[in-house]
Residue, then its C-alpha position, 0 to 999 in steps of 0.5 A: x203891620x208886625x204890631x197889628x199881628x202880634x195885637x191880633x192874637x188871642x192873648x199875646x204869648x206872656x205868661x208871668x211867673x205865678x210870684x210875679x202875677x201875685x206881686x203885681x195884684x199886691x202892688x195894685x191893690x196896696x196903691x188903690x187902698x192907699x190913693x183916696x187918703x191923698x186924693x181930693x173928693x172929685x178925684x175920689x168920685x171917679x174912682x168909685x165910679x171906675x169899680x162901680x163899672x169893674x163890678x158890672x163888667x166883671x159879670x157882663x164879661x163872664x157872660x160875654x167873653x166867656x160864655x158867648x151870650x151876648x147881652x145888651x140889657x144889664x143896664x136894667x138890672x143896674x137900675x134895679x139895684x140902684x132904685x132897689x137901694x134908693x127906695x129901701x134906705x129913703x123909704x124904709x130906712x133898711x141898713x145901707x150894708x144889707x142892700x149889697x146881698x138883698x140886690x145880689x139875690x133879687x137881680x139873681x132871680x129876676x136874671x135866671x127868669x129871664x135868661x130861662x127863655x131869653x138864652x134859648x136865642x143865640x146871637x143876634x136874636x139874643x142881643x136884640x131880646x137884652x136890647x129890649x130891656x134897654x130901652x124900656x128901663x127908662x119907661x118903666x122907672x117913668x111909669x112906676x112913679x109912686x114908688x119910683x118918684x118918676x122923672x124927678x129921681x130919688x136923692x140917697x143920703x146913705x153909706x155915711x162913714x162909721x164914726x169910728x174910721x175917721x174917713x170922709x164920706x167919698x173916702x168911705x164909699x170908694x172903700x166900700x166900691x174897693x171891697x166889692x170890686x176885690x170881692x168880684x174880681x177873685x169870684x170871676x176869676x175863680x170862675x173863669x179858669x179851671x173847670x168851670x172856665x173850660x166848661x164855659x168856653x166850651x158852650x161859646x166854642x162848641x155847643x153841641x160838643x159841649x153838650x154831647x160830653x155831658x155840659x148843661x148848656x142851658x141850665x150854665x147859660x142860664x145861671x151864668x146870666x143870673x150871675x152876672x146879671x147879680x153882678x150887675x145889680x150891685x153895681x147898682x147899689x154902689x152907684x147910688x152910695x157914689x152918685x146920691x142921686x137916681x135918675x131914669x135918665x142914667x139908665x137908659x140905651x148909652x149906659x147899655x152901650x158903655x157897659x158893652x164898649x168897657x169889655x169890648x175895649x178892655x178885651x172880651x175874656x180876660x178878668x184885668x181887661x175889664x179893669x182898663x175898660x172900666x178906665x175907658x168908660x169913665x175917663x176918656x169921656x170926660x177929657x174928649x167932652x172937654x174938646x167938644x160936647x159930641x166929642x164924647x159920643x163919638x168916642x164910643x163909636x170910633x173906639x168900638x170900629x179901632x178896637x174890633x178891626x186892629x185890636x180884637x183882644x183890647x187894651x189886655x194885649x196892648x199891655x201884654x204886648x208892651x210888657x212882653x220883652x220886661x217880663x220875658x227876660x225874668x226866669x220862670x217865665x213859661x212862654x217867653x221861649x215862645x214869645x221871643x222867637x215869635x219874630x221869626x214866626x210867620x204872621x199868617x200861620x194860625x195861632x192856637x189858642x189854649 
């Protein structure tokens, strides 16, 4: 029972120090650039898709975690950056590079129209809204088949390597999806502390507080929204680079469902979090898959009823948690005072969190 207490709380008591913090994202960032080097294509394959869903995750959880909307319906936009990237390379020939900034803004302004009205619902009212995208995504790719090519998809032969690198094509693309991904995962970052962050939490928190000390709640909600929803667009193009192939089928309520379960699981509100629920997402499926074929839908239902009853705040505070006795022992560590005596602590006393 201690360890489902200390799991329980928002954001475990650890605070490493800011050079630690920063060697570790060093460390991370020189394994992943180095990994596809050694790795065969397959392997390759799954990493990609593992940032593909960082990307997406990382807005979603902006949007989520941090402003308190909840949204069931990036799985559309997703589609628009994937069928966005597969019609202009096929049919127009546009330069593969171009379609990551081209889908940032096309899914930016398709998400601040909807979230205009949309973000005027709260709860479940909002959810259902975004569930609607959801579930017509799948019929509108169908109905639109003249540009669209209908159930059959669209085969991408794009995002080939420049000559000069001397790298494979997975090699290349899991590059490309590297770069991306830092570039997100800084942007969101950035966004989610200081002012900006403060502000967002305030709207999920206190609204009407946050709006009577002079914090735009609508027109925050709204761009937020855009945001991730652009986010989401681009994880789209890098879908179809990775896979080479886009379907109606791929985008339909369980892609909707996993981009939920990867923040949900990584823990709602936390930027390093999205990275191991984006492990989640791609990995676990595939290994349940291999004991029983409905092995692997049940994984999403079970891993949603675990995490939200004993372990609210994701796979981040299991981490945090392992972690905290290593990192509490280092000097200059600014909460290890607190962490150490939190044994002494009484478990039902609140924790405040900042």
């Amino acid at each position: 029972m201690r360890i489902v207490e200390l799991l329980r709380r928002p954001r475990a008591e650890l605070d490493p120090p800011r050079w630690l913090a920063r060697a570790t994202v060093a460390v991370v960032i020189l394994v992943t650039a180095v990994a596809p080097l050694v790795s065969a294509p397959y392997v390759n394959f799954d990493r990609s898709m593992v940032l593909v869903y960082v990307v997406v995750g990382l807005g979603l959880n902006l949007l989520t975690g941090n402003t308190g909307q909840i949204s069931l319906g990036h799985g559309f936009f997703f589609a628009v950056g994937a069928y966005l990237s597969a019609v202009l390379v096929e049919n127009h020939d546009v330069p593969y590079l171009l379609l990551l900034p081209v889908a940032f803004a096309v899914c930016f302004v398709i998400g601040y129209l909807f979230g205009l009205p949309a973000l005027r619902l709260h709860g479940l009212q909002l959810a259902l809204a975004t569930l609607g995208l959801a579930l017509v995504t799948p019929a509108v790719i169908k109905r639109f088949e003249h540009v669209t090519d209908g159930q059959a998809g669209i085969n991408i032969a794009g995002a080939e390597p420049p000559a000069f690198s001397g790298l494979e094509r997975d090699q290349w693309v899991y590059y490309l999806c590297l770069v991306v991904a830092l570039i997100a995962f800084f942007v969101v970052r950035r966004l989610s502390t200081g002012r900006i962050g403060r502000s967002l939490i305030a709207i999920r928190d206190y609204e009407a507080v946050a709006t009577t000390l002079g914090v735009g709640a609508t027109r925050t909600k709204t761009t937020v929204f855009a945001l991730s929803a652009a986010f989401a667009g681009v994880g789209g193009v890098l879908y179809s680079f990775v896979v080479q192939y886009v379907g109606p089928e791929a985008f339909g309520l369980p892609l909707a469902i996993a981009f939920i379960t990867m923040i949900v699981i990584g823990g709602l509100g936390t930027v390093p979090g999205v990275v191991f629920g984006a492990f989640f997402v791609q990995y676990v499926p595939q290994w349940t898959a291999e004991i029983n074929q409905s092995a692997a839908g049940i994984t999403y239902g079970a891993a949603l009823i675990v995490f939200i009853f004993v372990i609210p705040y994701g796979l981040i505070s299991v981490i945090r948690w392992v972690l905290a006795p290593l990192v509490n022992k280092i000097p200059g560590t600014r909460r290890h005072r607190a962490f150490a005596s939190s044994a002494d602590e009484d478990p039902r006393e609140p924790v405040v969190s900042h």
